[in-house]
Residue frames relative to the residue before (quaternion, step in Angstrom):
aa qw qx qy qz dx dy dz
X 1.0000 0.0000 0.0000 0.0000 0.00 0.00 0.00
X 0.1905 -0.7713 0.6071 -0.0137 3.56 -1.05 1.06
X 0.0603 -0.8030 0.5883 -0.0739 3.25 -0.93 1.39
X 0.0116 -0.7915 0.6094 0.0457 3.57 -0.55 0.97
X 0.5597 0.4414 -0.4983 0.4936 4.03 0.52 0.31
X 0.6664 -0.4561 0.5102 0.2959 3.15 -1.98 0.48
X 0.5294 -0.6147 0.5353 0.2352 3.89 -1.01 0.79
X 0.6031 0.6306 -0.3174 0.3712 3.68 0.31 0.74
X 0.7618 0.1092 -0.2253 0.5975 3.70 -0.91 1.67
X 0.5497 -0.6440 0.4465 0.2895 3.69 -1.04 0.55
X 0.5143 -0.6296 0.4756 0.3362 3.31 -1.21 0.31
X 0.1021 -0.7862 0.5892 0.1560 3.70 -0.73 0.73
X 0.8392 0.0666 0.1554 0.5168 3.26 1.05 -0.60
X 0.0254 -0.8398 0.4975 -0.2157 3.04 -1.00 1.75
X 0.1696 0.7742 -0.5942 0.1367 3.88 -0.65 0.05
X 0.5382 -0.6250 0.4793 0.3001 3.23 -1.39 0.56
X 0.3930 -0.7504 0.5278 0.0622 3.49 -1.03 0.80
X 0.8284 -0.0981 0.1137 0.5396 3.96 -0.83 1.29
X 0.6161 0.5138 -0.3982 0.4449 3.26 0.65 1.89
X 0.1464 -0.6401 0.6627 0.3601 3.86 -0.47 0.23
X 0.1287 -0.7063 0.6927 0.0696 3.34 -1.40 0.81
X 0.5748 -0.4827 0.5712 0.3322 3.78 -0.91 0.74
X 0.5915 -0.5364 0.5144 0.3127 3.41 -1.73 1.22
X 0.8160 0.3062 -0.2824 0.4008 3.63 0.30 -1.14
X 0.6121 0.5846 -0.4228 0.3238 3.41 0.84 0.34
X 0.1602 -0.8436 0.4819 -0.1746 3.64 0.80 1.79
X 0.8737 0.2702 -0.0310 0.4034 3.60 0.54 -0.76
X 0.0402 -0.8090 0.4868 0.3269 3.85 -0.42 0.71
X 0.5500 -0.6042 0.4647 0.3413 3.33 -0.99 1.23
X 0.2370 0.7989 -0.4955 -0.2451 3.83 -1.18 -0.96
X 0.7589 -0.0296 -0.3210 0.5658 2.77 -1.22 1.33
X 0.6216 -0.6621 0.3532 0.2246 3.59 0.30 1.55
X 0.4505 0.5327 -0.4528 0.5552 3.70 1.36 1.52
X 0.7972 -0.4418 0.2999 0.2817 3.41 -1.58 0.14
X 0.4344 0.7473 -0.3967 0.3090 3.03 1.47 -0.21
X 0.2491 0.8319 -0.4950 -0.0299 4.27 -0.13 -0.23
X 0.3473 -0.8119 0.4642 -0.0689 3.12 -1.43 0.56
X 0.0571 -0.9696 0.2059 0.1193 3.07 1.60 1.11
X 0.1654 -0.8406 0.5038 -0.1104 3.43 -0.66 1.09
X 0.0826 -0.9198 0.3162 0.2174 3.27 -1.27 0.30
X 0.5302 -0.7270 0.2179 0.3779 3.15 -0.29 1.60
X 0.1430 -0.7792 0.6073 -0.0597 3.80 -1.09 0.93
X 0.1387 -0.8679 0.4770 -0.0003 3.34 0.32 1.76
X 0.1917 0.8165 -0.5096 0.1921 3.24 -0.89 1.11
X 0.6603 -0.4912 0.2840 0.4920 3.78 -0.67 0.89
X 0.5483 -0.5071 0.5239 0.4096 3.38 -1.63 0.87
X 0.6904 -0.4636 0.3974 0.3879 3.38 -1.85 0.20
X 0.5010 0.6844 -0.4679 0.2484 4.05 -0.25 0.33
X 0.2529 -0.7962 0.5489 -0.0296 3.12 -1.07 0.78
X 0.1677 -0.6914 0.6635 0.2313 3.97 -0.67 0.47
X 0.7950 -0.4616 0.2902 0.2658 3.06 -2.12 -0.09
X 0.6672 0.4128 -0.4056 0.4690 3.44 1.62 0.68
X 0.4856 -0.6710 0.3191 0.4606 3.14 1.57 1.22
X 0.2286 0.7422 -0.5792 0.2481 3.79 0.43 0.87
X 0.0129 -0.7214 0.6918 0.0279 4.03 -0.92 0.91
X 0.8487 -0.0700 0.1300 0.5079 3.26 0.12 0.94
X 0.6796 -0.2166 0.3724 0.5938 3.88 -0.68 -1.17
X 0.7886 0.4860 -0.1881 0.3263 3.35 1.00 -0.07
X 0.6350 0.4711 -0.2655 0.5517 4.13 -0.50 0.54
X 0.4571 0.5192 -0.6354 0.3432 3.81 -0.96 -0.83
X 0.8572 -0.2752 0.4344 0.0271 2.89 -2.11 -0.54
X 0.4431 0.6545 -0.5959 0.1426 3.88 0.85 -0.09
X 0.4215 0.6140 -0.6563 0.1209 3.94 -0.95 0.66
X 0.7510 -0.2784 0.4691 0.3719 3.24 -1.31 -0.30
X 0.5213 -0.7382 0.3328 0.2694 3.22 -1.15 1.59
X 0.4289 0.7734 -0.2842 0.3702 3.92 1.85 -0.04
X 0.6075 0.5275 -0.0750 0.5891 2.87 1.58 -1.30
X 0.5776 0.5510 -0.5129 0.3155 4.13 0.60 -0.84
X 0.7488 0.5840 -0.1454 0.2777 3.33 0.68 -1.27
X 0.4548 0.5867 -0.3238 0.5866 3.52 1.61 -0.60
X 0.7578 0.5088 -0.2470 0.3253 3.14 -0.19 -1.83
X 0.6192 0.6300 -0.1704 0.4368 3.42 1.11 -1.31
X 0.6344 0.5064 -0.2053 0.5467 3.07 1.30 -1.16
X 0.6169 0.5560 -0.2400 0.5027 3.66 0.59 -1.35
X 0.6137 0.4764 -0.2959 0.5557 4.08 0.77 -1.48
X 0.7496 0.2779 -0.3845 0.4617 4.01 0.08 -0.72
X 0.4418 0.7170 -0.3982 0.3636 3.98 0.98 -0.88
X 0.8215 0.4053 -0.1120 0.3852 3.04 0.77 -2.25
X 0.4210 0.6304 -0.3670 0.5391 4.01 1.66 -0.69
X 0.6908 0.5626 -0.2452 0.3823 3.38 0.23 -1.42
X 0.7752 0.4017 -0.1600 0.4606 3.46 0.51 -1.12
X 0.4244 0.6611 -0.3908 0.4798 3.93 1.81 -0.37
X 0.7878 0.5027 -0.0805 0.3466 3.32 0.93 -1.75
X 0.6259 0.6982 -0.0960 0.3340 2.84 1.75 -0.65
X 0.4071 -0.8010 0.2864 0.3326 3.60 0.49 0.93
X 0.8315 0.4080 -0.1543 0.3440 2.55 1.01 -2.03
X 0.5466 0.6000 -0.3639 0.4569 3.36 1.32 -0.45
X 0.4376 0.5558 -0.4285 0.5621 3.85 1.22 -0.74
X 0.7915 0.4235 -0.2948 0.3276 3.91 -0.35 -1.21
X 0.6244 0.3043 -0.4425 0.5672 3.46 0.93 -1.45
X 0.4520 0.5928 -0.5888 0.3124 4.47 -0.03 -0.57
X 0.7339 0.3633 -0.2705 0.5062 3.48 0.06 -1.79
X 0.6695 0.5408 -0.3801 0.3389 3.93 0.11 -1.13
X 0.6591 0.2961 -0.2922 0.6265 3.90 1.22 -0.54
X 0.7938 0.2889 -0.4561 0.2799 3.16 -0.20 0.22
X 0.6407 0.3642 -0.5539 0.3875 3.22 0.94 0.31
X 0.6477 0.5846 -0.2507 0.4194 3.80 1.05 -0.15
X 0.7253 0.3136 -0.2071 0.5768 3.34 1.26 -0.53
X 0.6505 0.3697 -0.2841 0.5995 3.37 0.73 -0.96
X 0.5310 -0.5333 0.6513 0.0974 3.50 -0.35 -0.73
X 0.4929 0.5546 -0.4961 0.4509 3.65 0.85 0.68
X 0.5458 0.0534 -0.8346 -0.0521 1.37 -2.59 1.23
X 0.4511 -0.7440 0.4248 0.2502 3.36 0.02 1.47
X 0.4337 -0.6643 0.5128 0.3281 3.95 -0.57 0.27
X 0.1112 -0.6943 0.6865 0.1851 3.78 -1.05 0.73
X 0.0611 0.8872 -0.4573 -0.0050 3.30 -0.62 1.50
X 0.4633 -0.7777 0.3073 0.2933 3.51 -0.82 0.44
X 0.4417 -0.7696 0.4544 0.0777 3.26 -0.79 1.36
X 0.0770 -0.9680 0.2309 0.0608 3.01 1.05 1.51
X 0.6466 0.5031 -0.2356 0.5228 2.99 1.63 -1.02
X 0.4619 0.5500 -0.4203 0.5545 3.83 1.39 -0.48
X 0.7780 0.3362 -0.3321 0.4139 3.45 -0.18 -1.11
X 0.5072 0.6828 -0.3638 0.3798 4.02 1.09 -0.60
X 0.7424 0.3892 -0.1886 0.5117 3.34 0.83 -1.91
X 0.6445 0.2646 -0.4454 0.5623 4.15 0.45 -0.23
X 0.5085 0.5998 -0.4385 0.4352 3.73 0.18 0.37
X 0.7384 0.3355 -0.1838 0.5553 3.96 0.80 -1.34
X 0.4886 0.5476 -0.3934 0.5538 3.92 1.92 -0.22
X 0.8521 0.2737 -0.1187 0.4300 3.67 0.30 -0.11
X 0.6405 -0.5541 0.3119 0.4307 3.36 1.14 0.85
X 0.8154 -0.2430 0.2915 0.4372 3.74 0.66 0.03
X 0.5527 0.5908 -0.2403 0.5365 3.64 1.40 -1.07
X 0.7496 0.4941 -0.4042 0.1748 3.40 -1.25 0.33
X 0.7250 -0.4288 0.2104 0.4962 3.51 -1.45 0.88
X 0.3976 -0.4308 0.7451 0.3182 2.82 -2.47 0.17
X 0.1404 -0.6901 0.7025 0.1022 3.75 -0.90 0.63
X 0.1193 -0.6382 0.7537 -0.1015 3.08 -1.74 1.29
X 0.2318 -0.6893 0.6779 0.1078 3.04 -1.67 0.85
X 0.2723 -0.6871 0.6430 0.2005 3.11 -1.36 0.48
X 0.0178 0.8651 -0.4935 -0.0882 3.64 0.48 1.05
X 0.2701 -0.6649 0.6935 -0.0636 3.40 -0.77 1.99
X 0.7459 0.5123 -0.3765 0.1985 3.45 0.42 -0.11
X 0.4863 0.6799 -0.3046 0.4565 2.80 2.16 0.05
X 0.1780 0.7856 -0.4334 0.4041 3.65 1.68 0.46
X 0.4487 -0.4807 0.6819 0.3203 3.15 -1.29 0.33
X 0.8636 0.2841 -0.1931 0.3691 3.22 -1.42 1.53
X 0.5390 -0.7277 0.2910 0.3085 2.94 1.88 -0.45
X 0.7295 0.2483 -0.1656 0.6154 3.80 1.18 -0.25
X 0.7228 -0.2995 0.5596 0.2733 3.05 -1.84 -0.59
X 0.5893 0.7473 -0.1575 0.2636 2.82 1.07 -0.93
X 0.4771 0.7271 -0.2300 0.4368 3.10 1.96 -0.83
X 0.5538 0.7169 -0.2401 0.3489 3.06 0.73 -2.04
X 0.8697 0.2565 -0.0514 0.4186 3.56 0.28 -1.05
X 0.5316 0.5608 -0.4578 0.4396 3.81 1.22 -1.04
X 0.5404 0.7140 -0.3524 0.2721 3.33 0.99 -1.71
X 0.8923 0.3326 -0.0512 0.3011 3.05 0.54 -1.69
X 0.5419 0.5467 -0.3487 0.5347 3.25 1.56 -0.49
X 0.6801 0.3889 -0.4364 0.4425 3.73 0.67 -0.84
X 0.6438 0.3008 -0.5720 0.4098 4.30 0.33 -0.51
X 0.4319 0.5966 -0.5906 0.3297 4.00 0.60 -0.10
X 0.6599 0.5562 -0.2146 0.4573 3.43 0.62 -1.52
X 0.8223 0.1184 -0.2906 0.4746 3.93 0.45 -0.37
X 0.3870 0.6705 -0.4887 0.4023 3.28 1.57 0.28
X 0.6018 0.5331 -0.2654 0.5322 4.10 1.65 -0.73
X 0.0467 -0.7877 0.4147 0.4532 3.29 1.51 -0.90
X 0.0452 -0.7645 0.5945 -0.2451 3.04 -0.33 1.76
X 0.2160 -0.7397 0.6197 0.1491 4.27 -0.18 0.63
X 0.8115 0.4250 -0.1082 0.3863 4.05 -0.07 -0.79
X 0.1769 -0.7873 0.5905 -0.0098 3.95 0.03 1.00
X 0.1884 0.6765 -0.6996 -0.1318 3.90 -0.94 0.08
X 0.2502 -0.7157 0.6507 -0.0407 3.14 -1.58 0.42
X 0.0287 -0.7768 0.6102 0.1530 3.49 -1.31 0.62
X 0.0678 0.8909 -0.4389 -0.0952 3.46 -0.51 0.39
X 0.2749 -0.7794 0.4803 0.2939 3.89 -0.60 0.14
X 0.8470 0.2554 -0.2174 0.4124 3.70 0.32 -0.69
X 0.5041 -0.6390 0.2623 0.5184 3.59 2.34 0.35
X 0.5833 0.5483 -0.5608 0.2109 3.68 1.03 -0.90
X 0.8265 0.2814 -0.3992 0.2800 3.58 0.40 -1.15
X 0.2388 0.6427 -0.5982 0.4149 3.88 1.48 0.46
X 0.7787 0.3971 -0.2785 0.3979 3.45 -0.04 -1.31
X 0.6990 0.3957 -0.4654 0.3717 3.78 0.36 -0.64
X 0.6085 0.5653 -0.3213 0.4548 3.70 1.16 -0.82
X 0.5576 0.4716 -0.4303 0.5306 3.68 0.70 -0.32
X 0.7402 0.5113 -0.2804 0.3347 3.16 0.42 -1.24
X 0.6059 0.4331 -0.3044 0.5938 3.78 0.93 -1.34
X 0.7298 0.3106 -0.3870 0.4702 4.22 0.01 -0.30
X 0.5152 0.3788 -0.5931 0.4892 4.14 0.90 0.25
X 0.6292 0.4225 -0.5082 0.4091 4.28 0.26 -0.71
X 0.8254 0.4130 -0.3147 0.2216 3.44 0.67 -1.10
X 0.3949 -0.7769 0.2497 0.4221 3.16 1.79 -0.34
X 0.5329 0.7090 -0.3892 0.2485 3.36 1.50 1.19
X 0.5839 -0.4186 0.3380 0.6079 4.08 -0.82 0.56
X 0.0532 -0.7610 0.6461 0.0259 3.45 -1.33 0.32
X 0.1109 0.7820 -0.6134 -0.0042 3.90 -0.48 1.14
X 0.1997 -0.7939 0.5617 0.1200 3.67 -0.99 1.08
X 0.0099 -0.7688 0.6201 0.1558 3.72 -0.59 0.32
X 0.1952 -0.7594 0.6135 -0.0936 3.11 -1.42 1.42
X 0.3535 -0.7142 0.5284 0.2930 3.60 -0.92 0.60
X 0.6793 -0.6455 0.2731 0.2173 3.06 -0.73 1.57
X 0.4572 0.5889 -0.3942 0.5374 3.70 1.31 -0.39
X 0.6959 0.5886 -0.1677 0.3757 3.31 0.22 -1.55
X 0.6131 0.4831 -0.2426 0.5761 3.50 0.78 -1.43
X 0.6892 0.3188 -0.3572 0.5438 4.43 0.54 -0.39
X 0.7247 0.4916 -0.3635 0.3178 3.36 0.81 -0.72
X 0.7987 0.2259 -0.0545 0.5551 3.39 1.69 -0.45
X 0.2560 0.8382 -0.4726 0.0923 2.81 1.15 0.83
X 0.4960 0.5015 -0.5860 0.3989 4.04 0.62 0.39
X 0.6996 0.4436 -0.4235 0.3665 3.58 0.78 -0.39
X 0.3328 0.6957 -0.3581 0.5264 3.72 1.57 -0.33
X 0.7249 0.4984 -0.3350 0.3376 3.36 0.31 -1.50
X 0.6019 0.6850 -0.1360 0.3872 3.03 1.18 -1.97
X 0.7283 0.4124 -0.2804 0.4699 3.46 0.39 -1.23
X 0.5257 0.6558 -0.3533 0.4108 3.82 1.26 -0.73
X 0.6894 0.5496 -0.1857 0.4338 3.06 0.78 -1.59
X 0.8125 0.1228 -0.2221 0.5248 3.49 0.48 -0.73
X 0.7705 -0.4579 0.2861 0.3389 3.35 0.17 1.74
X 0.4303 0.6372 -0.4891 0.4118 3.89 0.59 0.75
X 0.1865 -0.7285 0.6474 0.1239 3.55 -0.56 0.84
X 0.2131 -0.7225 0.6574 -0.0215 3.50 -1.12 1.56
X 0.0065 -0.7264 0.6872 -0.0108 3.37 -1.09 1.21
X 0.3224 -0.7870 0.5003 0.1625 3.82 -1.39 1.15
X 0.1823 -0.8005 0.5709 -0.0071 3.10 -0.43 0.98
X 0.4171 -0.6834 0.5648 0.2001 4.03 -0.72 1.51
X 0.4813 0.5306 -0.4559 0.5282 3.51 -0.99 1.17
X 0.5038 -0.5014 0.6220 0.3285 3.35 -1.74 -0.81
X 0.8311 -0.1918 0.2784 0.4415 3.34 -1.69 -0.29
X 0.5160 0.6501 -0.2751 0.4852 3.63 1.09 -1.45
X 0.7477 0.2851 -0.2259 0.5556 3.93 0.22 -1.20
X 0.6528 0.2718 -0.4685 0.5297 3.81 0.14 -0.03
X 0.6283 0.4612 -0.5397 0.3182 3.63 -0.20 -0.07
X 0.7071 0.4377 -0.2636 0.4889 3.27 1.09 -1.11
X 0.6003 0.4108 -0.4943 0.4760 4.07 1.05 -0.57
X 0.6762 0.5399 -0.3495 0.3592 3.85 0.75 -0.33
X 0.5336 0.5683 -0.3502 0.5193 3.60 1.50 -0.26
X 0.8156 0.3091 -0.2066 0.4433 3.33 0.45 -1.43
X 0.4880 0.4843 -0.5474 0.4771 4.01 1.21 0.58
X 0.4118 0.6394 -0.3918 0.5177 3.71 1.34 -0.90
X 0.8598 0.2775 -0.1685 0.3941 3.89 -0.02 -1.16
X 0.6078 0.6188 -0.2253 0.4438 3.55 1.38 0.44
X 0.6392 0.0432 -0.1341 0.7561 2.91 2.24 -0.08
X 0.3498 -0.7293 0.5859 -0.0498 3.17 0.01 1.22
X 0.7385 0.5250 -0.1301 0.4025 3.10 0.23 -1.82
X 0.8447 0.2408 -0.0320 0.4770 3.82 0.25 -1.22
X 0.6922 0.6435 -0.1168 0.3051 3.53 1.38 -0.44
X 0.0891 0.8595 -0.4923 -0.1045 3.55 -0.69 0.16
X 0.3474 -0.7051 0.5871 0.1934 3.72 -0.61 1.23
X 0.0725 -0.7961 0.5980 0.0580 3.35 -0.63 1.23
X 0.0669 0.8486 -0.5170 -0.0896 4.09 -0.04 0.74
X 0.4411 -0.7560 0.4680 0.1218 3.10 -1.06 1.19
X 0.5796 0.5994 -0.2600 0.4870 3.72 1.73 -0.02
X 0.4639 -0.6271 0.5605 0.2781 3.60 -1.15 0.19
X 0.1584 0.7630 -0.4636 0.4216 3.41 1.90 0.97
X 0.8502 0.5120 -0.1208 0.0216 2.84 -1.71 -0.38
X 0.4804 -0.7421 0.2231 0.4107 3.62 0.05 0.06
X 0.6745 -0.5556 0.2486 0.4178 3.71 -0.64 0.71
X 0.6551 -0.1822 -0.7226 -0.1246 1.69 -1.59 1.41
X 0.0385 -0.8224 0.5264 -0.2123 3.79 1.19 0.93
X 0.7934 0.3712 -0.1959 0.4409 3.86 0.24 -1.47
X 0.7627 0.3546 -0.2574 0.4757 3.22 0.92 -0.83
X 0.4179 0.6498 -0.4501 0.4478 3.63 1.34 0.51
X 0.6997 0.5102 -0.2208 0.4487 2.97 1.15 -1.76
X 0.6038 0.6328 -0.2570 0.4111 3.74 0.96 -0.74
X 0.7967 0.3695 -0.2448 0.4109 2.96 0.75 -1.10
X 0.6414 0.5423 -0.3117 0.4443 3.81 1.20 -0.65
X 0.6872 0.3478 -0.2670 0.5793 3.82 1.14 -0.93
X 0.5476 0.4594 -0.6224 0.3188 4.01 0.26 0.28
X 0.2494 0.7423 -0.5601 0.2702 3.82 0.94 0.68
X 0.5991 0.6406 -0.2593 0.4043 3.39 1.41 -1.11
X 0.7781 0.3378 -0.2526 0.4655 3.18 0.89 -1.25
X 0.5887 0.6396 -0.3292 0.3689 3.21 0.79 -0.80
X 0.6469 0.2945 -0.2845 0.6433 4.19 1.16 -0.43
X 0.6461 0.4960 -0.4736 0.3350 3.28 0.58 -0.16
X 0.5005 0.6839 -0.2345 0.4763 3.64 1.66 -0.26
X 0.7202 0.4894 -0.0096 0.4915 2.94 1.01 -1.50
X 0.6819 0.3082 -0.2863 0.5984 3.55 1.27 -0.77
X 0.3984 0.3610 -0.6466 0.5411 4.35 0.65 -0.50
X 0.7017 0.4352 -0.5334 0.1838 3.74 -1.33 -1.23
X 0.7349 0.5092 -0.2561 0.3674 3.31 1.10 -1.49
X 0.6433 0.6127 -0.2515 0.3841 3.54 1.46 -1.04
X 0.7506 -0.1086 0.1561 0.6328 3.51 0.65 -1.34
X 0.6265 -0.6304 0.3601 0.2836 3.57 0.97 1.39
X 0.6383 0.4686 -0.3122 0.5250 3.79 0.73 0.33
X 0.6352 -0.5245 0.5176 0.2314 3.13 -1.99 -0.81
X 0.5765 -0.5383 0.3716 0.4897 3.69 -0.69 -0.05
X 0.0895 -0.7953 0.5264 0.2870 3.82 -0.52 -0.37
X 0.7665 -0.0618 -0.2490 0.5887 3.34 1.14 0.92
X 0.2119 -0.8511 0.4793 -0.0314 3.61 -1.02 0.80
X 0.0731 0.7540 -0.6178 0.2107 3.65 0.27 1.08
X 0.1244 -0.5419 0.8016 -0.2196 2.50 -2.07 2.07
X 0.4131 -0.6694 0.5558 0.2688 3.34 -1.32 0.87
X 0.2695 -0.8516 0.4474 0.0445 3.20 -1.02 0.51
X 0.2674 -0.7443 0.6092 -0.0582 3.67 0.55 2.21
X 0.7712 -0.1893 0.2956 0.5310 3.56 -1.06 -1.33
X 0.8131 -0.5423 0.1424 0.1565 3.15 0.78 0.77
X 0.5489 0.5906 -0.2486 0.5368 3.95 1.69 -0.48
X 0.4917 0.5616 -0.4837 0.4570 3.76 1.03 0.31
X 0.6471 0.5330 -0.1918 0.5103 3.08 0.82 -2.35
X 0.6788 0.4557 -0.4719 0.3300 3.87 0.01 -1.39
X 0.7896 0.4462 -0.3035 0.2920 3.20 0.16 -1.78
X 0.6760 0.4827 -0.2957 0.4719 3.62 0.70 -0.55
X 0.8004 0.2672 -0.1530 0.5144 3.74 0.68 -0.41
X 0.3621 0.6140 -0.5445 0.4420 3.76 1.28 0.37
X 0.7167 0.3879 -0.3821 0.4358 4.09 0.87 -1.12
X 0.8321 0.2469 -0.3003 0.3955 3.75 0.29 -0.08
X 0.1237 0.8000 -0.5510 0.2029 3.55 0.67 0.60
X 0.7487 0.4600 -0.2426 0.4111 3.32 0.82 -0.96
X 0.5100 0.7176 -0.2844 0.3797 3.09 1.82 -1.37
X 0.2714 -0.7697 0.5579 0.1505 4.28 -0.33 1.01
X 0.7421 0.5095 -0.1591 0.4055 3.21 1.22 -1.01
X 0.6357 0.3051 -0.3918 0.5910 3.55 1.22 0.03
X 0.4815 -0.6301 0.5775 0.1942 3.55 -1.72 0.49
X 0.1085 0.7813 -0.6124 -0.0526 3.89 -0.76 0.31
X 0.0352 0.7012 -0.7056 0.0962 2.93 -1.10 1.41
X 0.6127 -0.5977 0.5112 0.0775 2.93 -2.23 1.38
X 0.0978 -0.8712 0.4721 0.0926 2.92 -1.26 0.28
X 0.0624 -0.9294 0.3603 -0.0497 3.10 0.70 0.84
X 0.1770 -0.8130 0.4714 0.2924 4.16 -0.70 0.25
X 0.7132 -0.5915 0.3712 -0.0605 2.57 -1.86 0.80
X 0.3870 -0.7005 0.5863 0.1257 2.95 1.59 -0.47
X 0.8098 -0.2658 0.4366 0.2881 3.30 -2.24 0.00
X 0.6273 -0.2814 0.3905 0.6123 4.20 1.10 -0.46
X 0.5068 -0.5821 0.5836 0.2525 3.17 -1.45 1.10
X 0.7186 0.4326 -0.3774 0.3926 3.89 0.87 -0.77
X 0.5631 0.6545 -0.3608 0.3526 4.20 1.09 -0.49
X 0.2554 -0.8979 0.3063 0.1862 3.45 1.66 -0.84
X 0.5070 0.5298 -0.3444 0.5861 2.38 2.03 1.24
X 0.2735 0.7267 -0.5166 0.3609 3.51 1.19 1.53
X 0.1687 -0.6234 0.6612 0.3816 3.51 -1.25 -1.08
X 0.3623 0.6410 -0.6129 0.2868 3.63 0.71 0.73
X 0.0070 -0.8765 0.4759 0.0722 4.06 0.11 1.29
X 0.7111 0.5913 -0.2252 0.3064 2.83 1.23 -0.82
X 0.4417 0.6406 -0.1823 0.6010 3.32 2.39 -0.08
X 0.7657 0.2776 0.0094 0.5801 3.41 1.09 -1.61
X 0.5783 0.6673 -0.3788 0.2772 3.53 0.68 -1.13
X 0.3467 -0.5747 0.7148 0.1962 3.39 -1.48 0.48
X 0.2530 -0.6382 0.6847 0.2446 3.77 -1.77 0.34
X 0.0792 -0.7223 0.6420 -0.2445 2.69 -1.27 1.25
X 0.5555 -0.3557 0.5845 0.4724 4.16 -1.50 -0.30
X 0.2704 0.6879 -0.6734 0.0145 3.97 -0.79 0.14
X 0.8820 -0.2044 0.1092 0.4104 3.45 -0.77 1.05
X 0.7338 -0.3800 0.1062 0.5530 3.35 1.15 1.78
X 0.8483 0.1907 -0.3319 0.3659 3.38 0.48 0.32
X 0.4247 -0.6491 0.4399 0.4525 3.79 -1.07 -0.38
X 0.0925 -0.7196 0.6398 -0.2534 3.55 -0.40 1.27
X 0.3308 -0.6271 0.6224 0.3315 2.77 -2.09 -0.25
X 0.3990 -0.6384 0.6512 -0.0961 3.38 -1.55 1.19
């Protein structure tokens, strides 16, 4: 079993994520023992995407006709820079020097011990993928990093950013102090008291933080529409599998580092694969990167995690993808 979220608050809600799953398959199993974790199964197109950034009924393009042409720009920028060696080398060469990668996949021995003496002896090995050992403290790195040398790779000077708990404020401040670009973060004032050492942080490395009344939801959207006021000199860096195309598949492609060592370290560990993999599931760039490498993979299980909030019935949760309606949400078609 493979955990990539922090150990903290109960699960309220869970399901498997960008899979058809068989009817009788009701239960992930782990480490092929008695041990289960009941879930519900949420069929839905494999992970893939054509060239109008289309997942299914979901993603493409809904923005303004101001916006088609950037993005477009940004989508060939971002192709360009795949193909690109040298950008590939200086990529790998910071993260393993700045960021700090290859994250360790350790075993949670005494976790995996105590559901083990619950079941007569029977029960998962538990691994972490510990992303938090990142510079900055998240996952979160993985991608600012890259989107911001994308951004002077256009020669762009000026980064915005929305963020809600500060981590991916803080990695984006942090990638535009190595890269030497302006950096403004907008936070919902709540947030900014609730985190205010990360606040500090972003200060410190030359990041201008602006508070915006509301939640995570209103900075993303006061950080889009500063994004669409300078066009010219700017670069919306999102840290979410949000957003319109080619934004998600940006975010995908830079965090599937996670999964991709995690693949690479199971083989090395016990010569195999996970046999079930759980990732909490915010806006969505934890869960992607770590489950983008085994989508295909029949034999491992991935399940979301998503919160709950106060009860999925009080409608005061952020489980959307349980509750959510589809809809246009901040340039794409998603759920909301």
């Amino acid at each position: 079993m493979m955990i990539t979220c922090k150990l903290q608050g109960i699960i309220v809600s869970s399901h498997f994520i960008d899979r058809k799953v068989p009817k009788e398959r009701t239960s992930a199993v782990v480490s092929r023992n008695k041990f289960r974790v009941k879930v519900t199964p949420l069929p839905m197109e494999p992970l893939t995407t054509n060239s109008d950034g289309e997942f299914g009924e979901f993603g493409r393009m809904f923005v303004s006709e101001t916006l088609v042409m950037p993005l477009k720009e940004l989508e060939t920028e971002f192709k360009n820079a795949l193909r690109d060696q040298v950008f590939q080398a200086e990529l790998a060469t910071a993260l393993r020097d700045y960021v700090g990668r290859e994250t360790p996949l350790y075993h949670a021995q005494r976790l995996s011990e105590y559901y083990k003496n619950k079941n007569g002896g029977i029960g998962p090995d538990i691994y972490l993928k510990r992303e938090d050992l990142n510079h900055t403290g998240s996952h979160k790195m993985n991608n600012a990093l890259a989107q911001a040398m994308i951004a002077k790779r256009i020669g762009l000077k000026s980064v915005v950013a929305g963020t809600g708990s500060g981590q991916h404020g803080l990695a984006t401040a942090s990638a535009c102090a190595k890269l030497g670009l302006e950096c403004t973060v907008f936070m919902a004032a709540k947030d900014m008291e609730r985190q205010s050492s990360n606040v500090r942080l972003m200060k410190l490395l030359g990041a201008k933080v602006e508070a915006v009344n509301g939640s995570f939801r209103d900075a993303s959207s006061e950080a889009f529409r500063c994004w669409v006021g300078n066009l010219e000199n700017s670069y919306h860096l999102t840290g979410s599998a949000v957003g319109p195309h080619p934004c998600p598949t940006m975010v995908r492609e830079f965090q599937s580092v996670i999964g991709k060592e995690t693949r690479k370290q199971a083989l090395e560990r016990w010569d195999g694969k996970p046999d079930v993999i759980v990732a909490c599931v915010g806006t969505g760039s934890n869960a992607l990167g770590m489950f983008h490498e085994f989508i295909y993979d029949t034999d491992v299980r991935l399940v979301g995690v998503e919160a709950a909030g106060l009860g999925l019935e009080t409608g005061r949760h952020s489980s959307t993808l349980v509750k959510g309606e589809v809809g246009s949400y901040h340039g794409a078609r998603t759920y909301g």
